[in-house]
GUVO-323401 format. One record per residue (C-alpha): x, y, z; residue in three letters; chain. Coordinates in pm, 1 decimal. Example, Ala and Ser with C-alpha at 12.3 -4.5 7.8 and 13.67 -1.06 7.14 Angstrom:
<pts>
+----------+----------+----------+------+-------+
|       px |       py |       pz | resn | chain |
+----------+----------+----------+------+-------+
|   1230.0 |   -450.0 |    780.0 |  ALA |     A |
|   1367.0 |   -106.0 |    714.0 |  SER |     A |
+----------+----------+----------+------+-------+
</pts>
This chain:
<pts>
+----------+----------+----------+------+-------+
|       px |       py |       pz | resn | chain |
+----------+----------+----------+------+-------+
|      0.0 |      0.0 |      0.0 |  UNK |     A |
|    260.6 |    244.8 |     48.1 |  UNK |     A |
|    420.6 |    186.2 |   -224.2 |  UNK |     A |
|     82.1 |    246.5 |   -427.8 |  UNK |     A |
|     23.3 |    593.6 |   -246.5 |  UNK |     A |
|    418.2 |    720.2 |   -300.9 |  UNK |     A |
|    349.0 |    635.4 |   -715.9 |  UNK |     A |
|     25.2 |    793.5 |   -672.0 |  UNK |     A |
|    185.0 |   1134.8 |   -485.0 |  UNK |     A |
|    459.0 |   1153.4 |   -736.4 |  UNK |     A |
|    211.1 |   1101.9 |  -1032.4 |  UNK |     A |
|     24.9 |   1379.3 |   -941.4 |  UNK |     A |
|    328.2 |   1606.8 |   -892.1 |  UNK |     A |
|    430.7 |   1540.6 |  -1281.9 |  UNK |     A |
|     99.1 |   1637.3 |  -1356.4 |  UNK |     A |
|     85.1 |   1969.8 |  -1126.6 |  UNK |     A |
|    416.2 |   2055.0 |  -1280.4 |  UNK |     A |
|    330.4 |   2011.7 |  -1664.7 |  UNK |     A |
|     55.0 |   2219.0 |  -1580.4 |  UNK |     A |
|    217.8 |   2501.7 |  -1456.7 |  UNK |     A |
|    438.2 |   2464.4 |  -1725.4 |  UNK |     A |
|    161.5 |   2470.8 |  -1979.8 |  UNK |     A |
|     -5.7 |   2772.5 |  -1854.9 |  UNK |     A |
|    286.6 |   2959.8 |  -1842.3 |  UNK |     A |
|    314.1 |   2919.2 |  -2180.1 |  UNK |     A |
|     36.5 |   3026.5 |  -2259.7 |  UNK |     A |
|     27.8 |   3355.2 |  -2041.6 |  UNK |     A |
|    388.7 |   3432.0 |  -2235.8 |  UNK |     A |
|    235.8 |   3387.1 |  -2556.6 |  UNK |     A |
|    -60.1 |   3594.5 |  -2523.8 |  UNK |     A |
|    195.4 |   3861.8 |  -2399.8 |  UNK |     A |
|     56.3 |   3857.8 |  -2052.0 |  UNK |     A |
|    422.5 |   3760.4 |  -1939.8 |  UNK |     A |
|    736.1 |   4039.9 |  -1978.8 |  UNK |     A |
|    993.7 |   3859.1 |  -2177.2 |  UNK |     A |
|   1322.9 |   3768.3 |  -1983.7 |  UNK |     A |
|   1588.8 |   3971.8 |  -2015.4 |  UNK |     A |
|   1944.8 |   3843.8 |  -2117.4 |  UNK |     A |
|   2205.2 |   3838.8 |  -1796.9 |  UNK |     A |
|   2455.6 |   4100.7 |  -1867.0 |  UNK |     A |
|   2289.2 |   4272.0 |  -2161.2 |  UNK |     A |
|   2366.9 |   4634.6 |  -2202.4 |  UNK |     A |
|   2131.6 |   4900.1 |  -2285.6 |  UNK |     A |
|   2383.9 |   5155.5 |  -2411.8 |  UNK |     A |
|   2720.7 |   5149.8 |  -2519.8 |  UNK |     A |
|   2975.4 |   5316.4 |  -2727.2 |  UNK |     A |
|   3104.2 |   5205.2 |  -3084.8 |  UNK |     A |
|   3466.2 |   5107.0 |  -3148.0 |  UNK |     A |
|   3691.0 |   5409.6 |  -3209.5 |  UNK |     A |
|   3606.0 |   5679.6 |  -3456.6 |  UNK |     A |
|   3695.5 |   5907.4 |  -3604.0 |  UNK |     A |
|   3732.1 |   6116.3 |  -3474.8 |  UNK |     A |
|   4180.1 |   6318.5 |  -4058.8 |  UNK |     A |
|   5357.7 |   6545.4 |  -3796.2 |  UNK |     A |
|   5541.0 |   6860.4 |  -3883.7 |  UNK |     A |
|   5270.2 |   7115.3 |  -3963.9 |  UNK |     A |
|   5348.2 |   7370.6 |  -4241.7 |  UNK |     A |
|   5263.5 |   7499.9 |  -4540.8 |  UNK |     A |
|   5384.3 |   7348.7 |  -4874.4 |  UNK |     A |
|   5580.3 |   7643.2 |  -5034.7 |  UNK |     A |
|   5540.3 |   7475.9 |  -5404.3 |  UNK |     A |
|   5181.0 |   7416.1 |  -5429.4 |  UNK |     A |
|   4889.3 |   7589.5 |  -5181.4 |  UNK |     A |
|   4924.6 |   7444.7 |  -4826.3 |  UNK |     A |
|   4619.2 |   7385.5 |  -4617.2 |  UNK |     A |
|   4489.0 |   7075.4 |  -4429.3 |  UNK |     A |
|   4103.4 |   7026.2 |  -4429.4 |  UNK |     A |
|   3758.9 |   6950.6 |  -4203.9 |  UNK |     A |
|   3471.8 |   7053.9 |  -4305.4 |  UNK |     A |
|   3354.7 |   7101.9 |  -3917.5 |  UNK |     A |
|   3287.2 |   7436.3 |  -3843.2 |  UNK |     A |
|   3296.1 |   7508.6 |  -3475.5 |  UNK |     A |
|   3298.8 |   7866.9 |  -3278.7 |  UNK |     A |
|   3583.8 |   7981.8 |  -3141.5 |  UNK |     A |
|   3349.7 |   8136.5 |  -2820.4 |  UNK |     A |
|   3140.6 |   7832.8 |  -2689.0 |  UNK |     A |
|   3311.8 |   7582.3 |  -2522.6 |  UNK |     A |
|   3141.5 |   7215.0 |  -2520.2 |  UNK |     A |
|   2887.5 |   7171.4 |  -2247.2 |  UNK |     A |
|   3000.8 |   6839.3 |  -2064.3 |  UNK |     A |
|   2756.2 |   6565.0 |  -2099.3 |  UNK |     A |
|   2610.0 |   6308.7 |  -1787.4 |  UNK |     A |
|   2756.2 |   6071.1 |  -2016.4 |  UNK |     A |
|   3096.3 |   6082.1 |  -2142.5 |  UNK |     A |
|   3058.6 |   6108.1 |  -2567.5 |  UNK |     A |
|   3078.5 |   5794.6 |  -2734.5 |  UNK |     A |
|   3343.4 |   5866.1 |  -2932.6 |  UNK |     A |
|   3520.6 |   6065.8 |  -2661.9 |  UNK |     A |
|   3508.7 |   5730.4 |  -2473.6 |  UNK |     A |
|   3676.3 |   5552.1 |  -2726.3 |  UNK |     A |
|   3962.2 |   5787.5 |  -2788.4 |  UNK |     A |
|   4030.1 |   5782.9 |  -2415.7 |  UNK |     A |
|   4014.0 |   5357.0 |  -2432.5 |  UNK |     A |
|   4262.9 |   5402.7 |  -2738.5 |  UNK |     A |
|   4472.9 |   5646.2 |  -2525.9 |  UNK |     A |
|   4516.3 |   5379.2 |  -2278.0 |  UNK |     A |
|   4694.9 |   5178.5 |  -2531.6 |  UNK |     A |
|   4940.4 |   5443.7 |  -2643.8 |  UNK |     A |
|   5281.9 |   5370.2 |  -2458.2 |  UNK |     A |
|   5405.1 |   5681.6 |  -2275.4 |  UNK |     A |
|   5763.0 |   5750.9 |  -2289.2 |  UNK |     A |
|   5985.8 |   6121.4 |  -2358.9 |  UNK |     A |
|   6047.1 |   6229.2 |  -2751.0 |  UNK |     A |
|   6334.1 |   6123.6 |  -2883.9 |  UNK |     A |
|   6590.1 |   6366.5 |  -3074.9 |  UNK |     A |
|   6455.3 |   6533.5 |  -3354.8 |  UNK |     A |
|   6848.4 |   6456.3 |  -3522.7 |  UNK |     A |
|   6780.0 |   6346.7 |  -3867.1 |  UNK |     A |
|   6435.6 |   6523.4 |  -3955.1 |  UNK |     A |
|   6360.0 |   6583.4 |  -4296.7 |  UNK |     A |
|   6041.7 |   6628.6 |  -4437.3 |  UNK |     A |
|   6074.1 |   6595.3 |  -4779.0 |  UNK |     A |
|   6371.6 |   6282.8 |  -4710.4 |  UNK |     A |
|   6161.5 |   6102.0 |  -4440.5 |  UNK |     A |
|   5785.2 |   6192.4 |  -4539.4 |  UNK |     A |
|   5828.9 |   6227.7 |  -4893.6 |  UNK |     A |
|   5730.0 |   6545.8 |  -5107.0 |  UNK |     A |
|   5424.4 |   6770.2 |  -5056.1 |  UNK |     A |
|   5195.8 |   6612.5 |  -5183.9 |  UNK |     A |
|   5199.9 |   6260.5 |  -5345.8 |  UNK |     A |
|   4904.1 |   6061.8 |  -5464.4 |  UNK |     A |
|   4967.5 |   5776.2 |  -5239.8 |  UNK |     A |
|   4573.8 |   5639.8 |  -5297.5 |  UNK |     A |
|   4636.8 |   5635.9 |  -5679.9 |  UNK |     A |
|   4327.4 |   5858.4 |  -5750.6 |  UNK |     A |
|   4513.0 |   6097.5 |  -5980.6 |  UNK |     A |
|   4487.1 |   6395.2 |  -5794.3 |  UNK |     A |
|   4759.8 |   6482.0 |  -5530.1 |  UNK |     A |
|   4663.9 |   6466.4 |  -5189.3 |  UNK |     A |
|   4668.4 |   6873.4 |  -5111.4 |  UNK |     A |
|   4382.9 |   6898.4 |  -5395.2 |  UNK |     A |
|   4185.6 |   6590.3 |  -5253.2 |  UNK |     A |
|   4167.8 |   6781.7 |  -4940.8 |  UNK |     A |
|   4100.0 |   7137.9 |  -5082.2 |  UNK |     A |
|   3801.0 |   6895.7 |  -5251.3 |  UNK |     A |
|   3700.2 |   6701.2 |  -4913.3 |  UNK |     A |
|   3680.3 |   7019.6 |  -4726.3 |  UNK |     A |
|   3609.1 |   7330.0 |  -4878.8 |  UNK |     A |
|   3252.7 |   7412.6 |  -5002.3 |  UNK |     A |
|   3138.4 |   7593.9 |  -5364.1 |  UNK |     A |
|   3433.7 |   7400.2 |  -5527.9 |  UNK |     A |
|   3553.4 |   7551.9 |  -5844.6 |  UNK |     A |
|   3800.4 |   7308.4 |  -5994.6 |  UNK |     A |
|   4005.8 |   7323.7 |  -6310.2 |  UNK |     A |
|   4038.2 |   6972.5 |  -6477.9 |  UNK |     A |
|   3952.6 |   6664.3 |  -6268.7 |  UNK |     A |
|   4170.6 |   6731.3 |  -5964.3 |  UNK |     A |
|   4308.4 |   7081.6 |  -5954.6 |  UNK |     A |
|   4096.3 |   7309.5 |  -5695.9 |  UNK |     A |
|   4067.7 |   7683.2 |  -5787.5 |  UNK |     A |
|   3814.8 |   7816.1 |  -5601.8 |  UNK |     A |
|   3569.4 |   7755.9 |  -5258.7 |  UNK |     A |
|   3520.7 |   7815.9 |  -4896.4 |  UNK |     A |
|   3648.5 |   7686.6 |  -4642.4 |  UNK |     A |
|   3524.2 |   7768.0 |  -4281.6 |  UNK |     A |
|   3824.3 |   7661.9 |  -4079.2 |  UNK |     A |
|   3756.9 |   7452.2 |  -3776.4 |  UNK |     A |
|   4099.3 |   7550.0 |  -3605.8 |  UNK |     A |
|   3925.9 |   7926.0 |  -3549.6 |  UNK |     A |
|   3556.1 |   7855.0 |  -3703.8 |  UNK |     A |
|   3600.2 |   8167.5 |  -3977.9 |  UNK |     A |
|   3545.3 |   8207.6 |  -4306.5 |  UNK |     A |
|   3791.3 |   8169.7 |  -4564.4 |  UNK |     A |
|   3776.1 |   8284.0 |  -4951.2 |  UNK |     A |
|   4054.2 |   8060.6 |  -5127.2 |  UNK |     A |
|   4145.3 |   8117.2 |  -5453.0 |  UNK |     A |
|   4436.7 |   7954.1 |  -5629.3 |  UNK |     A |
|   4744.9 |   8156.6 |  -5714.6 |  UNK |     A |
|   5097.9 |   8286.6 |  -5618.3 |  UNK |     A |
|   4998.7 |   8513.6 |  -5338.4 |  UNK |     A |
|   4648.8 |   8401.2 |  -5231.5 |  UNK |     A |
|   4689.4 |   8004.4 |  -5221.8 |  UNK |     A |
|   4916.7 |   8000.5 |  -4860.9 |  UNK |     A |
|   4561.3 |   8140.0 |  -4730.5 |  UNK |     A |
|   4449.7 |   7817.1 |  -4659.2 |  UNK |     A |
|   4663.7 |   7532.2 |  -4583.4 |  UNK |     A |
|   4666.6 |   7149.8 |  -4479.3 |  UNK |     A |
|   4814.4 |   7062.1 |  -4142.2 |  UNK |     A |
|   4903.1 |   6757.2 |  -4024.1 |  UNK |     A |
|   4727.8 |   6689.0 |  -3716.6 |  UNK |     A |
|   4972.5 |   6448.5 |  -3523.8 |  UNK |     A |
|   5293.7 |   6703.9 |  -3676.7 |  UNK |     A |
|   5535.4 |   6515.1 |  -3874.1 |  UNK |     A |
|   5844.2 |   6661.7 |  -3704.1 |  UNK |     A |
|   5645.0 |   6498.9 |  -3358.7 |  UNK |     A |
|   5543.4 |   6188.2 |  -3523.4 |  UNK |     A |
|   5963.9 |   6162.9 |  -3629.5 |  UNK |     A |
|   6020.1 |   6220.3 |  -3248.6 |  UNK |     A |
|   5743.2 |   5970.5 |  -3112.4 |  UNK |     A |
|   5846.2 |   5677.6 |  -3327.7 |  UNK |     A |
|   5786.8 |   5708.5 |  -3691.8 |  UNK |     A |
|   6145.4 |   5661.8 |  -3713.6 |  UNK |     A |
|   6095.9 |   5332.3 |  -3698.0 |  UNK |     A |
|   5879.8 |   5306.6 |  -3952.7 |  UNK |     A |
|   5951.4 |   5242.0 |  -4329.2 |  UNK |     A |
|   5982.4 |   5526.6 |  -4592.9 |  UNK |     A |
|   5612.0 |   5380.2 |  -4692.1 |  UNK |     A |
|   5423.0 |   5406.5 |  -4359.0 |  UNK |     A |
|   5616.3 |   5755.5 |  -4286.3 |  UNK |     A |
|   5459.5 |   5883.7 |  -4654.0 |  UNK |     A |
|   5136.9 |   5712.0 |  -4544.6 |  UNK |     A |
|   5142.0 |   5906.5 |  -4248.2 |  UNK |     A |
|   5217.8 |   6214.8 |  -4422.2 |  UNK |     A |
|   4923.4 |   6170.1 |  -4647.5 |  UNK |     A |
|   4685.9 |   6004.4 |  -4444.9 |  UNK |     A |
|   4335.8 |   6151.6 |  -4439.4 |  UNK |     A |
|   4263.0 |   6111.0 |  -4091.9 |  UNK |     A |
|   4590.6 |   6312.3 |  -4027.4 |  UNK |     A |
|   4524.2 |   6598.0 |  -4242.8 |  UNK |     A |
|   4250.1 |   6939.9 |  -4214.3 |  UNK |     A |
|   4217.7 |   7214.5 |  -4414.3 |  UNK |     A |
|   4289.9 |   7524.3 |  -4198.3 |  UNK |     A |
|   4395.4 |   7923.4 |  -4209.3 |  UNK |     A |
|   4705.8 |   7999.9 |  -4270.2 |  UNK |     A |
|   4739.5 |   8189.6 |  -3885.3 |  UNK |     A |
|   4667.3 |   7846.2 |  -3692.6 |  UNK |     A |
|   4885.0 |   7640.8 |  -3901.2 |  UNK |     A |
|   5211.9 |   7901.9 |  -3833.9 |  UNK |     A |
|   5106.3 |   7916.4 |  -3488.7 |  UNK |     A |
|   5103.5 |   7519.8 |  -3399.2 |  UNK |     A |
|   5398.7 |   7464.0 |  -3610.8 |  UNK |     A |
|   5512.9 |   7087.6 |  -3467.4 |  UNK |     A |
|   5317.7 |   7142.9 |  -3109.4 |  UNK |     A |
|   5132.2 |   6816.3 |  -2980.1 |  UNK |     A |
|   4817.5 |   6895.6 |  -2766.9 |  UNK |     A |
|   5057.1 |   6982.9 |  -2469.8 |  UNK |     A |
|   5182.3 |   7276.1 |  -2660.4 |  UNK |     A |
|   4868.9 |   7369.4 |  -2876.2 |  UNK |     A |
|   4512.3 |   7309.8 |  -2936.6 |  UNK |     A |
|   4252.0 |   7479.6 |  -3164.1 |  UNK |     A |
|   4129.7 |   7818.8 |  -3065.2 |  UNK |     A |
|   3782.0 |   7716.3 |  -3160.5 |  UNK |     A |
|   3693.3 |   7506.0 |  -2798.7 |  UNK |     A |
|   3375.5 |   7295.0 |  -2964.9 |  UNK |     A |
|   3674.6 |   7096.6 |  -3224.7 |  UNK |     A |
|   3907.9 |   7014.7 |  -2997.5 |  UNK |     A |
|   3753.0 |   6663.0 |  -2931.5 |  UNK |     A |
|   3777.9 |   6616.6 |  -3267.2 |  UNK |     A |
|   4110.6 |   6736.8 |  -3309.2 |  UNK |     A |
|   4266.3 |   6564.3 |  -3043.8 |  UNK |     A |
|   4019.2 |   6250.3 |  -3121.0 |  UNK |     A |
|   4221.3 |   6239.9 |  -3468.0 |  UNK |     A |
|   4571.8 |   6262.0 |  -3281.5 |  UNK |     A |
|   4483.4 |   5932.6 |  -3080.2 |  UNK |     A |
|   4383.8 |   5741.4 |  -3380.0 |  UNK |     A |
|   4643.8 |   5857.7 |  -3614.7 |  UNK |     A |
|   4926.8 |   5792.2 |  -3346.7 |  UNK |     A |
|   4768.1 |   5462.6 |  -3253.1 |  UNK |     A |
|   4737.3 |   5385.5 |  -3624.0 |  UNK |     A |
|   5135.5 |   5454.0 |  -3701.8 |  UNK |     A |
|   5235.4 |   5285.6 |  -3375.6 |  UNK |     A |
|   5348.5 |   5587.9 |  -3243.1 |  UNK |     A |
|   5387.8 |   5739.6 |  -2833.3 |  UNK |     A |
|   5272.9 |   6040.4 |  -2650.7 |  UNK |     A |
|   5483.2 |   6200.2 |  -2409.3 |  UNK |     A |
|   5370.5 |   6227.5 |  -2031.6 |  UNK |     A |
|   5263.3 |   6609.2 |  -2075.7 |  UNK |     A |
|   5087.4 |   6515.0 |  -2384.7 |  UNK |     A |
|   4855.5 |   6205.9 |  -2291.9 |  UNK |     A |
|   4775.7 |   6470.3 |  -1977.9 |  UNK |     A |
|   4651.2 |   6685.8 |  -2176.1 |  UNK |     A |
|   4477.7 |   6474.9 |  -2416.3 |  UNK |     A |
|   4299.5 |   6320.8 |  -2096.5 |  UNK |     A |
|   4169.4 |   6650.6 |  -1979.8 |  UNK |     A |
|   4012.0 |   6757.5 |  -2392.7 |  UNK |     A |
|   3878.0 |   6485.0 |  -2379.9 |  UNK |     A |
|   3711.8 |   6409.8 |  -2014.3 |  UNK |     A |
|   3523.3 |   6752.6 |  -2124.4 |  UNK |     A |
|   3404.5 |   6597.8 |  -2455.7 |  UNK |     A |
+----------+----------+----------+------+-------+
</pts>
């Protein structure tokens, strides 16, 4: 008899539990029942890196000028977010990558010998890289042939003004290209390690290069974001946003002072 009445106990427990199991389903399917949420899953998060184009200076034989077509003004500084900026994040988690060490001597700088002439065509496209970005970033471009830029406007996102470029002997230096991570600092924070190929890369690498006023480019000359940073506050993410990628990209270092001040663009962004 026992026996009997333990089956019996444990048959009806199968059965209770099916049942349960059953109408469960059912509720779920009818969308009476939230759906279960994945352990771990995030609601939010930031893409991979972005973004965010060595020895700045304009080209004496053809127009100088590196190019963005971000416009920012010079007077408002970015408001900082409860939440860091995606892309702001990223730089910062790309930072952390960067080995820190002092810049070595700049003994051997060349630009033309290391970084090849201004400018090459190292993508093939038939126009020389200057003209590409006179073509990227100005606006109301006039060209002259399939490559050569003679007219537009470019609003500078070093200072956020207005420029009027026009192609010729005295008018052309109005509007040059920098090189955001400055060769002559990219020579002194590794590139000489790097082949002739990866140093021209460098040198005409899009992510490294704006179109900007002639006045900024003088002014930063080789500086890395220790020694100079756009006078327009609202593009300095992206300016120094480009530094960390480009220096990442080339296998390059920032110095202590430098990855400081990187750090404290960006915590703003």
């Amino acid at each position: 008899m026992p026996s009997r009445r333990r089956a019996r106990t444990s048959a009806t427990s199968v059965f209770l539990v099916l049942g349960l199991a059953i109408a469960g389903y059912a509720l779920h399917s009818a969308g009476l029942l939230p759906p279960a949420q994945a352990d771990g899953a995030a609601t939010s998060g930031p893409d991979a890196t972005s973004g965010p184009d060595a020895t700045s200076g304009p080209d004496a034989t053809s127009d100088p000028g590196p190019g963005s077509t971000a416009s920012a003004s010079a007077a408002s500084e970015p408001s900082r977010a409860s939440s860091p900026d995606p892309d702001a994040t990223a730089s910062l988690r790309l930072l952390a990558t960067l080995p820190v060490k002092g810049k070595a001597p700049a003994t051997g700088y060349d630009r033309t010998a290391q970084f090849g002439t201004a400018w090459l065509d190292v993508d093939h496209n038939g126009c020389d890289t200057r003209n590409d970005v006179l073509a990227r970033d100005l606006t109301a471009v006039v060209r002259q042939g399939p490559c050569r830029v003679m007219t537009g406007t470019l609003v500078s996102p070093y200072t956020g003004g207005s420029i009027a470029f026009t192609r010729g002997q005295t008018t052309s230096t109005e509007v040059q290209i920098d090189h955001v991570v400055a060769l002559e600092n990219a020579w002194r924070t590794g590139a000489q390690q790097l082949s002739q190929t990866s140093r021209e890369a460098l040198a005409n690498d899009p992510a490294n290069l704006f179109a900007v006023d002639q006045h900024s480019n003088a002014q930063k000359r080789s500086g890395d974001a220790a020694t100079w940073l756009p006078a327009a506050k609202g593009f300095r993410c992206t300016y120094v946003g480009h530094q960390v990628v480009v220096k990442a990209k080339y296998r390059l270092w920032v110095t202590p002072a430098e990855r400081d001040a990187m750090i404290r663009v960006l915590d703003r962004c």
